[in-house]
Biopython code that builds the backbone (N, CA, C, O; Angstrom):
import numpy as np
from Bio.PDB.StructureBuilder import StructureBuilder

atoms = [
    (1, "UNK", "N", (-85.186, 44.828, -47.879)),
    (1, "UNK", "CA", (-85.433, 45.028, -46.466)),
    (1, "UNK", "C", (-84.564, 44.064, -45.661)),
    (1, "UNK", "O", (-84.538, 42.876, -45.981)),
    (2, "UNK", "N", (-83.898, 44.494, -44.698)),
    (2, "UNK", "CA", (-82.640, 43.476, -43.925)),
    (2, "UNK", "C", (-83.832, 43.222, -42.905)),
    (2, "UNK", "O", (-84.786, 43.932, -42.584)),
    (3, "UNK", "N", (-83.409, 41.882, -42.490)),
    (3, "UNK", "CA", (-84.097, 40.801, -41.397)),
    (3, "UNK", "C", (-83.569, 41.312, -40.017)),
    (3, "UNK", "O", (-82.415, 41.653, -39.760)),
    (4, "UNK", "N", (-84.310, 41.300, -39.446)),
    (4, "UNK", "CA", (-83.994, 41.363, -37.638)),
    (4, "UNK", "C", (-82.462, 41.023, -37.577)),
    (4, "UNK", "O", (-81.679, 41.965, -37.459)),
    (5, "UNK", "N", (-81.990, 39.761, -37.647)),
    (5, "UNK", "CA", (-80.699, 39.065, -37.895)),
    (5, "UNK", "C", (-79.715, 40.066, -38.195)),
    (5, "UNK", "O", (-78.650, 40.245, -37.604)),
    (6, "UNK", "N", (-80.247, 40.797, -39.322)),
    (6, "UNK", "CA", (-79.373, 41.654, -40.301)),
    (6, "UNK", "C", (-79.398, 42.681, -39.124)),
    (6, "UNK", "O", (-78.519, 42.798, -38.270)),
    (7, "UNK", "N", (-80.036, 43.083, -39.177)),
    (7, "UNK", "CA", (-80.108, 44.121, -38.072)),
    (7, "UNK", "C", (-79.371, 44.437, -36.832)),
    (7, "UNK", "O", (-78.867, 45.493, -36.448)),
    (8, "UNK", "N", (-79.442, 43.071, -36.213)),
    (8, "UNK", "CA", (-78.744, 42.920, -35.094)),
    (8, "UNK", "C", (-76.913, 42.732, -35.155)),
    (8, "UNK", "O", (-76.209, 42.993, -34.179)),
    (9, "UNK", "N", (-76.502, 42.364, -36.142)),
    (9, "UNK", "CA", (-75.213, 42.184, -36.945)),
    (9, "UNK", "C", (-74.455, 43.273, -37.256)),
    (9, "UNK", "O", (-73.302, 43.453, -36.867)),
    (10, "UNK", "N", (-75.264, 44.198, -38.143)),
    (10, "UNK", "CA", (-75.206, 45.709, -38.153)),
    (10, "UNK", "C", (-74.796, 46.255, -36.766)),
    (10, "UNK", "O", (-73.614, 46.518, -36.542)),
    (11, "UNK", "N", (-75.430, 46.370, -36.152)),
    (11, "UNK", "CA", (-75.282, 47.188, -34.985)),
    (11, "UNK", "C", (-74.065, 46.617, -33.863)),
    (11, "UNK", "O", (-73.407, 47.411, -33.191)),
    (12, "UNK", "N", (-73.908, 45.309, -33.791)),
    (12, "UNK", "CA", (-73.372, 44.681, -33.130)),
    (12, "UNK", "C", (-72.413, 45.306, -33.827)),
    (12, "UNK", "O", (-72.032, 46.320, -33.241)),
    (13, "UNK", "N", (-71.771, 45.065, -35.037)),
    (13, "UNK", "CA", (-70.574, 45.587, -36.263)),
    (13, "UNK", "C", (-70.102, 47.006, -36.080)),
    (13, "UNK", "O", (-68.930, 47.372, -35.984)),
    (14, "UNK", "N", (-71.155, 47.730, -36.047)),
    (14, "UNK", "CA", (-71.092, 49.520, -35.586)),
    (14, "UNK", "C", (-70.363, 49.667, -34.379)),
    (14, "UNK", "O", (-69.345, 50.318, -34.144)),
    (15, "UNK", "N", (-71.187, 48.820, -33.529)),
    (15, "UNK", "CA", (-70.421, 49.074, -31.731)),
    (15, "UNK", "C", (-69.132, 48.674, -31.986)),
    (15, "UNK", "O", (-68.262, 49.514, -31.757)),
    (16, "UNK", "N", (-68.794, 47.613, -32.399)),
    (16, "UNK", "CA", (-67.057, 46.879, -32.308)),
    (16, "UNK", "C", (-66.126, 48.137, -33.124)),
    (16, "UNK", "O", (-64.977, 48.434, -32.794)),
    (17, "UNK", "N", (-66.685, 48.609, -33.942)),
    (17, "UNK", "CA", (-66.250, 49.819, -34.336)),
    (17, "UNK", "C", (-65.645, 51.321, -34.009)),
    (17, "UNK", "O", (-64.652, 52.009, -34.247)),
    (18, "UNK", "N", (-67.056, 51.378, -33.220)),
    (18, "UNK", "CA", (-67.336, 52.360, -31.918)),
    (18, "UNK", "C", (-66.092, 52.412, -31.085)),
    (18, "UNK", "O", (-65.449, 53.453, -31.219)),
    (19, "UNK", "N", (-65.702, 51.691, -30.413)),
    (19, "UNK", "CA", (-64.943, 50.438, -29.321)),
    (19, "UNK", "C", (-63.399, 50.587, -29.892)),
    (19, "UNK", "O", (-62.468, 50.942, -29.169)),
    (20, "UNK", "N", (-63.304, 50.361, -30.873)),
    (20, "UNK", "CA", (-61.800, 49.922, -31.911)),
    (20, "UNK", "C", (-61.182, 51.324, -32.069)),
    (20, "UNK", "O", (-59.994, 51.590, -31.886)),
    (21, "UNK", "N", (-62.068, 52.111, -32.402)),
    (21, "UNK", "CA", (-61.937, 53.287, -32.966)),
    (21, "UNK", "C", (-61.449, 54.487, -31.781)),
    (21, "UNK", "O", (-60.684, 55.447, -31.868)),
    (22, "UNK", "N", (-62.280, 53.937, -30.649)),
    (22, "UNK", "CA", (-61.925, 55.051, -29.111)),
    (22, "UNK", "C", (-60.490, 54.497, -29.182)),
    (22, "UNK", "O", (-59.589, 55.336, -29.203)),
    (23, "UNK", "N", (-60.212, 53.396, -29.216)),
    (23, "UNK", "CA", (-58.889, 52.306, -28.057)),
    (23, "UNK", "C", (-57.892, 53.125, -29.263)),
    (23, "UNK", "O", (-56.789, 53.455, -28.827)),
    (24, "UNK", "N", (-58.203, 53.521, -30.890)),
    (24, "UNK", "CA", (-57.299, 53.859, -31.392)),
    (24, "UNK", "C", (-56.759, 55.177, -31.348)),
    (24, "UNK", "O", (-55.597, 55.519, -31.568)),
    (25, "UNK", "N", (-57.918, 56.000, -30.981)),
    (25, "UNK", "CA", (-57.717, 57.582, -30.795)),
    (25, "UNK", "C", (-57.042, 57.346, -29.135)),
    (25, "UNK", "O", (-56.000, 57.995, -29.047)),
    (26, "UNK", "N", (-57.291, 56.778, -28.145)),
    (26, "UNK", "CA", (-56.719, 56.674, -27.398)),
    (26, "UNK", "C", (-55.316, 56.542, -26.973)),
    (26, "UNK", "O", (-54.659, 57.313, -26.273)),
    (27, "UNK", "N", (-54.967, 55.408, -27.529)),
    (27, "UNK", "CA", (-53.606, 54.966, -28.133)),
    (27, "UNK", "C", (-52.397, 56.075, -28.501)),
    (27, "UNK", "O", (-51.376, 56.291, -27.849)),
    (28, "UNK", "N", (-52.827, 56.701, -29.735)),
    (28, "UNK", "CA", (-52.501, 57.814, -30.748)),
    (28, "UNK", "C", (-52.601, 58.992, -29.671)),
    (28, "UNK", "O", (-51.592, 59.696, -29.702)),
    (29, "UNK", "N", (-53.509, 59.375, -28.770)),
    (29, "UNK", "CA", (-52.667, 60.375, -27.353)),
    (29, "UNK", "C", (-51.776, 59.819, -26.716)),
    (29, "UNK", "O", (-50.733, 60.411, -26.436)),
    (30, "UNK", "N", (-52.010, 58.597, -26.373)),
    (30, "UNK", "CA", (-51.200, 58.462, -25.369)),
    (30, "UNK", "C", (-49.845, 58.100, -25.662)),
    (30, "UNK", "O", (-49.066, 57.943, -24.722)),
    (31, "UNK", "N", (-49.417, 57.929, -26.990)),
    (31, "UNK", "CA", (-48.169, 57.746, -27.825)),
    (31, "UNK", "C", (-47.471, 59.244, -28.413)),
    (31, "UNK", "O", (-46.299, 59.325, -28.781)),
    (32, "UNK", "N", (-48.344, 60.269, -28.416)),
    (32, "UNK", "CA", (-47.942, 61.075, -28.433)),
    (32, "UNK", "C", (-47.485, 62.132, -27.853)),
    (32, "UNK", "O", (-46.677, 63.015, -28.142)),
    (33, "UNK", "N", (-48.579, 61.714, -26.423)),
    (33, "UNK", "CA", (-47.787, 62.416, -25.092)),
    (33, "UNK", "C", (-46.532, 61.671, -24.828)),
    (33, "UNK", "O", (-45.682, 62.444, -24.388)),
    (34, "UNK", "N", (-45.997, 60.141, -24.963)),
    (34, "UNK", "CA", (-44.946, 60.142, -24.162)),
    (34, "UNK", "C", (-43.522, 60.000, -25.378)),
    (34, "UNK", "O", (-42.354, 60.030, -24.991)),
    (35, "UNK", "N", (-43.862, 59.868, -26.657)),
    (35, "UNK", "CA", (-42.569, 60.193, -27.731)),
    (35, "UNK", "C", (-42.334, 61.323, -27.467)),
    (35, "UNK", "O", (-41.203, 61.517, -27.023)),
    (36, "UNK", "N", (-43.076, 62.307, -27.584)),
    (36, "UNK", "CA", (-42.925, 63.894, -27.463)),
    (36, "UNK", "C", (-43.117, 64.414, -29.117)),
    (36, "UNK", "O", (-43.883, 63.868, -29.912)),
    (37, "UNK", "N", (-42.347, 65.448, -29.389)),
    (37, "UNK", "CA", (-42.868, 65.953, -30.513)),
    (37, "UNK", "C", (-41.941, 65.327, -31.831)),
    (37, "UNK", "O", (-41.172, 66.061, -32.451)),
    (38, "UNK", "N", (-42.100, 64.052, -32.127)),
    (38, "UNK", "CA", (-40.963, 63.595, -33.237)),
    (38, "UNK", "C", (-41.621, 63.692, -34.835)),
    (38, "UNK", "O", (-40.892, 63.632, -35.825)),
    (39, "UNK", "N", (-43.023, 63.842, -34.914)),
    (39, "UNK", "CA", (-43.453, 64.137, -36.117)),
    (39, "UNK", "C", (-44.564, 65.052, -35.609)),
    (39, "UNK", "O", (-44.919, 65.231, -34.444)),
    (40, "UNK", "N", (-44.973, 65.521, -36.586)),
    (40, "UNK", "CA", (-46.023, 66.666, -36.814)),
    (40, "UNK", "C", (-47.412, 65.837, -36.153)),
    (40, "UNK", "O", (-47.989, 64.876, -36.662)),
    (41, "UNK", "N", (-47.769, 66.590, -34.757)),
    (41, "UNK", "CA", (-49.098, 65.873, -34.746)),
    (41, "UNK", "C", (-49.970, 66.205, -35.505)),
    (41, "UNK", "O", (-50.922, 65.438, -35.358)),
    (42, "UNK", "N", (-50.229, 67.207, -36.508)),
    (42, "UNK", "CA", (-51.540, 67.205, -37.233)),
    (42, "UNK", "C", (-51.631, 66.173, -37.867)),
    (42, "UNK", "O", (-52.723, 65.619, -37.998)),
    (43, "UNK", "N", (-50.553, 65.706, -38.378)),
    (43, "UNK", "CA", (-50.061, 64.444, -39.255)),
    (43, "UNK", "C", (-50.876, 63.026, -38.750)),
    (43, "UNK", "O", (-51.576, 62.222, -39.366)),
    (44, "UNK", "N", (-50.403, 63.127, -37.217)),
    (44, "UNK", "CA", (-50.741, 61.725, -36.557)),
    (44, "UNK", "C", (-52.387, 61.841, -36.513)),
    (44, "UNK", "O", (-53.143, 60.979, -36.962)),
    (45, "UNK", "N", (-52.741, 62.913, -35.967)),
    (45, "UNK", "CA", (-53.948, 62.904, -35.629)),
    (45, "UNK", "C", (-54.756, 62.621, -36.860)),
    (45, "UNK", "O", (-55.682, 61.810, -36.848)),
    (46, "UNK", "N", (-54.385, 63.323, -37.962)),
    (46, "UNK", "CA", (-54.765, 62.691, -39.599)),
    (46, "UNK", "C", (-54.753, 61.466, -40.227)),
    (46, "UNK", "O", (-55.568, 61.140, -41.091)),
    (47, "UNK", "N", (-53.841, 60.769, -39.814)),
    (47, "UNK", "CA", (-54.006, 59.224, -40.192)),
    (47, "UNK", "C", (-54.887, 58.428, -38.566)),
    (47, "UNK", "O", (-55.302, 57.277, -38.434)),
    (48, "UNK", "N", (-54.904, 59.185, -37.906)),
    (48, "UNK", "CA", (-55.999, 58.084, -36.719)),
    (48, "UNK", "C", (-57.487, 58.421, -37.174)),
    (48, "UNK", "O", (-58.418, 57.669, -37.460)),
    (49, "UNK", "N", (-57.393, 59.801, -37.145)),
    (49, "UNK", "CA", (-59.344, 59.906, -37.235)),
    (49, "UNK", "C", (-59.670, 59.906, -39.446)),
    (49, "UNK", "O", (-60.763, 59.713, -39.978)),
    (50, "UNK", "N", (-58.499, 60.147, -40.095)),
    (50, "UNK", "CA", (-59.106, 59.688, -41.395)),
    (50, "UNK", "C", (-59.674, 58.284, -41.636)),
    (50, "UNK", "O", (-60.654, 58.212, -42.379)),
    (51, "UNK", "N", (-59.190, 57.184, -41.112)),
    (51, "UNK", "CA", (-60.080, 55.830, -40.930)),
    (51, "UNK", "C", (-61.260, 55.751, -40.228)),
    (51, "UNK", "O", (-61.803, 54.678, -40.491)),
    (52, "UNK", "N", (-62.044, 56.563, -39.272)),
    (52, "UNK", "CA", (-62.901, 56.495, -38.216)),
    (52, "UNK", "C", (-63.827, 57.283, -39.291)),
    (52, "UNK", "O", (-64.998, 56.926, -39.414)),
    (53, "UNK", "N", (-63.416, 58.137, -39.914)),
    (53, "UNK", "CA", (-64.608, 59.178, -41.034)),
    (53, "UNK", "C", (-64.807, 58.020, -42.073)),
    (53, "UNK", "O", (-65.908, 57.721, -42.535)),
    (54, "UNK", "N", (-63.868, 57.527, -42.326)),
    (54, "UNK", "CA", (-64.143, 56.218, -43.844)),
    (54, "UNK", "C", (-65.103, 55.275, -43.343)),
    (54, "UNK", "O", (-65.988, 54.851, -44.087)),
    (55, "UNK", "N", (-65.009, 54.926, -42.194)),
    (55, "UNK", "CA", (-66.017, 53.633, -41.503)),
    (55, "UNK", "C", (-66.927, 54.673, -41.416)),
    (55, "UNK", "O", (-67.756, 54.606, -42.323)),
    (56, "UNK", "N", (-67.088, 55.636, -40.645)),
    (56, "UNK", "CA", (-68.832, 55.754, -40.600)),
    (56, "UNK", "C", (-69.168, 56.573, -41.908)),
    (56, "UNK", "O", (-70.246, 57.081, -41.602)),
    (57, "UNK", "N", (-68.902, 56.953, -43.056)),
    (57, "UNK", "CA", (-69.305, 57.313, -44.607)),
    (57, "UNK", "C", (-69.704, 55.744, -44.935)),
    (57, "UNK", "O", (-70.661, 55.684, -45.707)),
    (58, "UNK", "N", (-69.094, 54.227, -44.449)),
    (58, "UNK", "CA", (-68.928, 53.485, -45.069)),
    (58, "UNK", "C", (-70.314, 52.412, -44.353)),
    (58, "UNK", "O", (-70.839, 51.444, -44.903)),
    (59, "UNK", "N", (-70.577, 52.899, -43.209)),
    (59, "UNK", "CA", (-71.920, 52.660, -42.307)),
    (59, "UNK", "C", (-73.258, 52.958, -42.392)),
    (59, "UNK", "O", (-74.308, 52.400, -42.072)),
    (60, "UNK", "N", (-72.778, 54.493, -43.163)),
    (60, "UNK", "CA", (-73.902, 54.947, -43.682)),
    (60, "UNK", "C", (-74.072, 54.493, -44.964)),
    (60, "UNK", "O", (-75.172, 54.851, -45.385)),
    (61, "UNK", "N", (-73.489, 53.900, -45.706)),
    (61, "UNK", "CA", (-74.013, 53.751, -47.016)),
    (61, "UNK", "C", (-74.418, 52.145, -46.703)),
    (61, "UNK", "O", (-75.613, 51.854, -46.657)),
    (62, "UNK", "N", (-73.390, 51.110, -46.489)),
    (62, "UNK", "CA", (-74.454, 50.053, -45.712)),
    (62, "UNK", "C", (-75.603, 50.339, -45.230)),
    (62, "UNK", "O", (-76.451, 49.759, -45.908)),
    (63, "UNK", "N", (-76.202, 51.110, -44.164)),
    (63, "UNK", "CA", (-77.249, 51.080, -43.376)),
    (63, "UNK", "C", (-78.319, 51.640, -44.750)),
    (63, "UNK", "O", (-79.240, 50.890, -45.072)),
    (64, "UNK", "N", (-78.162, 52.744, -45.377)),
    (64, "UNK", "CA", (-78.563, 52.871, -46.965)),
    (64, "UNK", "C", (-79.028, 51.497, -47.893)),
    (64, "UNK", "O", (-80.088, 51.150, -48.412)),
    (65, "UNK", "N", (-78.008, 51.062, -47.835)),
    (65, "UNK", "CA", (-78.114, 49.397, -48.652)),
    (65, "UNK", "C", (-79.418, 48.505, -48.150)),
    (65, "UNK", "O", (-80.034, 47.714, -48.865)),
    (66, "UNK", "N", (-79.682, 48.783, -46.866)),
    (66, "UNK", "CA", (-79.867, 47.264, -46.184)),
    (66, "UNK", "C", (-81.578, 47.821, -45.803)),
    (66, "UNK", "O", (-82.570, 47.094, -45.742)),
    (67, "UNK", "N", (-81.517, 49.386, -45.575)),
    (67, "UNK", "CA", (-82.749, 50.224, -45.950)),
    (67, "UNK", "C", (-83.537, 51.077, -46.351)),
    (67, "UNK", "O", (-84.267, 51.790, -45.662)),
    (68, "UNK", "N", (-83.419, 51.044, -47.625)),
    (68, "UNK", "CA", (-83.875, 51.669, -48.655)),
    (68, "UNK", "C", (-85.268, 52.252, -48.670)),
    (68, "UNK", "O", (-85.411, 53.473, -48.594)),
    (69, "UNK", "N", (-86.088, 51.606, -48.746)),
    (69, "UNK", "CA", (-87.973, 52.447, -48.595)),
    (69, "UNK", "C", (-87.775, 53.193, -47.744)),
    (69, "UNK", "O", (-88.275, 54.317, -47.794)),
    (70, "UNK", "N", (-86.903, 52.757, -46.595)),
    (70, "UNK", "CA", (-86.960, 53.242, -45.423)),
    (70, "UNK", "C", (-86.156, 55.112, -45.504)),
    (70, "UNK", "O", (-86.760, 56.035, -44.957)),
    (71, "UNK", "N", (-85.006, 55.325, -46.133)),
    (71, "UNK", "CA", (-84.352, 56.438, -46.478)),
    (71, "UNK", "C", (-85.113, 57.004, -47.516)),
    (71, "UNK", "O", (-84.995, 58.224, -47.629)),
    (72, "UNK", "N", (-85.740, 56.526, -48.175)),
    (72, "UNK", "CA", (-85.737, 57.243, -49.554)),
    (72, "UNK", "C", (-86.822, 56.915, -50.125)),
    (72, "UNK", "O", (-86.795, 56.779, -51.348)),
    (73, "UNK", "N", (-88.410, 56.641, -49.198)),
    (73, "UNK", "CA", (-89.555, 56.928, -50.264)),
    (73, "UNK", "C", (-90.276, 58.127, -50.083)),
    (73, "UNK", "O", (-90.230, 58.967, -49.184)),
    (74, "UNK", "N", (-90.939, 58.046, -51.090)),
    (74, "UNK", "CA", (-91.472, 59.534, -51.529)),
    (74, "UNK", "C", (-92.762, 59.059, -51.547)),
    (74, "UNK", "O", (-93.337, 59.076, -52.635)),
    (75, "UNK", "N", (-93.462, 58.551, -50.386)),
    (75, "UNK", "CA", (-94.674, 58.609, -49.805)),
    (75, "UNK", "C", (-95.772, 58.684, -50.940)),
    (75, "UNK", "O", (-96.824, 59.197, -50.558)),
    (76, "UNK", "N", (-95.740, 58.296, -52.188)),
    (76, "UNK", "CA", (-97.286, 57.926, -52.513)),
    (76, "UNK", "C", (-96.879, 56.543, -53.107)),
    (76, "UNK", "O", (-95.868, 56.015, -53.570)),
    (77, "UNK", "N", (-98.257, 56.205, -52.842)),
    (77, "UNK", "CA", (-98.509, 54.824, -53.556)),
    (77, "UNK", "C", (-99.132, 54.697, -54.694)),
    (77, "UNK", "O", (-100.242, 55.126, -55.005)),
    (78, "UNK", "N", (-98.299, 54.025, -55.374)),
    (78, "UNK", "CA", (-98.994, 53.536, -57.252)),
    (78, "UNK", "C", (-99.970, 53.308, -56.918)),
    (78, "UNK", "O", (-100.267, 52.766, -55.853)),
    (79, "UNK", "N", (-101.146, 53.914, -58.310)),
    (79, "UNK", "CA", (-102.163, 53.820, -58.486)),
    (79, "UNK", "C", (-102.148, 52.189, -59.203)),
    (79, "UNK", "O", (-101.090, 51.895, -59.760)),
    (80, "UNK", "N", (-103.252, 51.140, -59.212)),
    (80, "UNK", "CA", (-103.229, 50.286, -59.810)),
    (80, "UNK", "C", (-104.362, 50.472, -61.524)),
    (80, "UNK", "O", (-105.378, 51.114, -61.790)),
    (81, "UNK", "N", (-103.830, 49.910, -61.991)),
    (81, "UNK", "CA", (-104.175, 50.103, -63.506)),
    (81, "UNK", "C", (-105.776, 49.220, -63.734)),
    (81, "UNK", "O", (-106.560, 49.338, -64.676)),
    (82, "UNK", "N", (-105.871, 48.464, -62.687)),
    (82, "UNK", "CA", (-107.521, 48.034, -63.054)),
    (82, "UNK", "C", (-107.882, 46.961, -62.047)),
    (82, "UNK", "O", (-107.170, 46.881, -61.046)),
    (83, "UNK", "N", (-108.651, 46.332, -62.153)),
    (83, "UNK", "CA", (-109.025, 45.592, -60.932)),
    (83, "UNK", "C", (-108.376, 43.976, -60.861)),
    (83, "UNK", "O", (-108.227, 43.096, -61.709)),
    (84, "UNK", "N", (-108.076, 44.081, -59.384)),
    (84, "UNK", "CA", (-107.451, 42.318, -59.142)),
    (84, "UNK", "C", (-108.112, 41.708, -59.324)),
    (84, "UNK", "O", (-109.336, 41.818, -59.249)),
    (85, "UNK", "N", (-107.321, 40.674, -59.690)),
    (85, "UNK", "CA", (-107.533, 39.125, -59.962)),
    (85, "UNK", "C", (-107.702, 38.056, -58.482)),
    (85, "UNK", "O", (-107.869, 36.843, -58.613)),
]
sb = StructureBuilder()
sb.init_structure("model")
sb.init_model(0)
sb.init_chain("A")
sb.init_seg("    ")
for serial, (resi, resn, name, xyz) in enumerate(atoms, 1):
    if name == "N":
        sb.init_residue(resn, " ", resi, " ")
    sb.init_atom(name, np.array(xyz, "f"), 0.0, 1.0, " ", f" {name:<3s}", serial, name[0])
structure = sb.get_structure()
């Protein structure tokens, strides 16, 4: 289970991401409106947004990591085998 801390780090980490990721798709138009057509834009547009799909596949499996019961329990609780101590 990640701590508040963790939590807040995460997300803070996601946004700077968020943020990095616009300024780069941004960039990548606006370099391509003013070169004009010198390489294949499917090309360009393929190396800007293939890094932006790797970070958030790579967000989700962190956020996975950090909460686990939380994704992935299957709602019953162990029976206990006899009485506490």
């Amino acid at each position: 289970m990640a701590t508040p801390l963790a939590d807040t780090l995460f997300w803070i980490a996601a946004l700077a991401i968020l943020v990095a990721q616009a300024v780069i798709l941004r960039s990548t138009k606006r370099g391509m409106d003013v070169a004009g057509p010198v390489r294949s834009p499917v090309l360009e547009w393929i190396f800007a947004v293939g890094p932006a799909l790797g970070l958030i596949v790579l967000l989700y499996f962190t956020r996975l990591a950090m909460h686990p019961a939380n994704l992935h329990g299957s709602g019953v609780v162990p029976t206990t085998l006899g009485p506490r101590a």
